[in-house]
C-alpha angles and dihedrals in degrees: 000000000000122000082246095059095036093055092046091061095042095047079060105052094256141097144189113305096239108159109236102006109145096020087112101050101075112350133258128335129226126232142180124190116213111195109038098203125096108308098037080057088047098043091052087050087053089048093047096048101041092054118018078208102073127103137205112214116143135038137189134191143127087261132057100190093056082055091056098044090052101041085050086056092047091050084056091054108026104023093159084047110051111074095152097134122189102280089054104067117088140199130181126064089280101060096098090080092068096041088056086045093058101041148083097195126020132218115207113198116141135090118341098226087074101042081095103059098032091055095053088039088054099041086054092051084051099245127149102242139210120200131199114208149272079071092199137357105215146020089270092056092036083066107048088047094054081048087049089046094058096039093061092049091050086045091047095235131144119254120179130177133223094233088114095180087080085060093057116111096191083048093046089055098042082056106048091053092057093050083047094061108259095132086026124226104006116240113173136003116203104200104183125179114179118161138128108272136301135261089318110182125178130238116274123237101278097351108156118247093247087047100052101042084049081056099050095033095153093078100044108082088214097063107035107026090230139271096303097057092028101044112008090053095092093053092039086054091053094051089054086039087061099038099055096269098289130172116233113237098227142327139209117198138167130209143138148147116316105155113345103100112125122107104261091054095064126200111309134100128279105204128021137165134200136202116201130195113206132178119289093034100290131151136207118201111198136185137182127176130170111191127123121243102035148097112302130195135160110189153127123226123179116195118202144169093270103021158332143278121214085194093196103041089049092227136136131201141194134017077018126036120203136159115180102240128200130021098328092092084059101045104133099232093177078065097036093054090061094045086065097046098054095039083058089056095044099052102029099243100127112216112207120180095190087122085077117006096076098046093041083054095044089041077058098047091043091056098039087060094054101056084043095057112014098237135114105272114205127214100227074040085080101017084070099030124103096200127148138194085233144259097056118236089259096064104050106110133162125277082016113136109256117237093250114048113195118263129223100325101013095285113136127226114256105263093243150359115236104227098024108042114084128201111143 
């Protein structure tokens, strides 16, 4: 690998992907996976493949049969690298604090509502944390992450986010061309996520209310914050990404229920779209939309002065024309992000993404309330507020009454009415 090349992936957090590299320089490391589902599977396989020494020993999450289904699969895959044994597998909302016990590192991949909470549990505790996104729901969340953020730099902890495009080396390049000029002053970003919905899973036979919408968190607004913060927040990081981290102005949405009312799908919206205003006069224009049997598209476009970026596709039109050649398109960034992350602890160089982590999720919550309500949402509007989805991640207890209690046949009421209903 050239110095050029070298220096490239280490100026973005994240080096080359080599199995193994660092698993004799200090050991093994210890980690605990929080949030069993599939992105907490999916988290601990990064972890595994990005550093041979790490270890998997505690788990956490509201069912124990899903813990056992998931660490049967690891053990396929990774059988040196799994050591969770029985004791070590936990179930209930308090949970978290074993798993921290027990870890080195720990994996945060449940419910969102709770990213918050488990990140500022961990730092304390003086782990090394990774955090899925969205890193918070709402303005009360978004606080105690940025106070989790700090306190892991003053700690000198690591603290990496799972907003794996950052960790892209063909998108960092892309990037970097278009701040550079190649489609010249950037006018307008069109972030666009359409696709059937997401990770639904039914109610189990006797399964308490609380349990199962725990289990199917991604369509119970309380728990997840929604499809703008939960799934537009990637696109919504790259448009700040491109546009020097910025945070928009403002923005004003609309969204709602069309089609998806049936039980399992829980009571969040399945389309919404945003308008920001960001500095300079841009605009991002963002969608997310979440039927079956429809159109679906996942992309970036970045419209300039002499040209357009087509960000996913790593490809550039116009005055300049560019397409990225070779492996970078490929690079796996779920698996880059953790390298970084374990190189950092290896070497004792802390990464914290809190530069971007905090405003792309609050980009994410801003957008998702005004689709929720109707109204302008302002930036310093959520920036100030102390507003939570209820009730707050504290008070969550077993056996408690959720917040959104199933209507005639099972169906829930829609979180909110734009135009009636009121949060900021």
């Amino acid at each position: 690998m050239s110095n050029t090349r070298r220096d490239f992936l280490r100026a973005s957090m994240a080096a080359p992907f080599i199995p193994g590299a660092y698993a004799n320089e200090s050991g093994t490391i210890k980690v605990g996976v929080i949030g069993c589902g599939g992105r907490g599977e999916a988290a601990a396989q990064n972890a595994m493949r990005a550093d041979s020494g790490v270890r998997i020993v505690a788990m956490a999450d509201i069912r124990l049969d899903r813990m056992q289904e998931v660490r049967t699969l690891w053990r396929t895959k990774f059988p040196n690298q799994i050591e969770v044994k029985d004791d070590l597998m936990f179930t209930g909302f308090d949970a978290y604090k074993r798993v921290i016990e027990a870890s080195d590192v720990v994996i945060i991949a449940n419910a969102a509502k709770f990213h918050p909470m488990h990140a500022m549990a961990a730092v304390e505790a003086g782990r090394h944390v990774f955090v899925e996104k969205p890193h918070a729901i709402d303005p009360y969340g978004l606080k105690l992450l940025r106070a989790a953020c700090a306190k892991a730099r003053d700690k000198r902890l690591s603290l990496v986010s799972g907003l794996q495009s950052r960790y892209h080396p063909g998108y960092r390049e892309t990037v970097q061309r278009v701040m550079d000029g190649a489609i010249g002053r950037i006018v307008s970003i069109q972030e666009t996520w359409l696709r059937p919905p997401y990770v639904v899973r039914e109610r189990l036979k006797g399964q308490p209310e609380l349990d199962h919408q725990a289990s199917n968190q991604y369509h119970f607004h309380w728990l997840s914050g929604d499809d703008v913060p939960q799934t537009l927040i990637h696109n919504l990081d790259r448009s700040r990404w491109v546009l020097g981290d910025q945070c928009p102005i403002q923005c004003q949405g609309m969204g709602g229920r069309s089609t998806l009312r049936a039980e399992r799908y829980g009571n969040v919206f399945d389309h919404n779209a945003v308008v920001y205003d960001f500095p300079q006069g841009v605009r991002v224009y963002a969608y997310c939309r979440t039927i079956d049997n429809c159109y679906n598209e996942n992309s970036s476009v970045i419209t300039g002065t002499k040209g357009k970026c087509d960000l996913l596709k790593l490809k550039i039109e116009g005055e300049v024309n560019w397409t990225a050649a070779g492996p970078t398109s490929k690079n796996n960034a779920y698996d880059l992000e953790h390298v970084a992350l374990f190189e950092s602890i290896r070497h004792s160089k802390p990464v914290n993404n809190m530069s971007y982590m905090a405003d792309s999720t609050q980009t994410g919550v801003m957008g998702q309330i005004a689709c929720y309500t109707g109204k302008m949402v302002t930036w310093d509007q959520v920036l100030n507020s102390d507003y939570s989805y209820g009730p707050v991640p504290e008070e969550v207890k077993p056996g408690m009454e959720p917040p959104v209690k199933p209507g005639p046949g099972g169906v829930y009421p829609a979180a909110f009415i734009p135009g009636e209903s009121v949060i900021l």
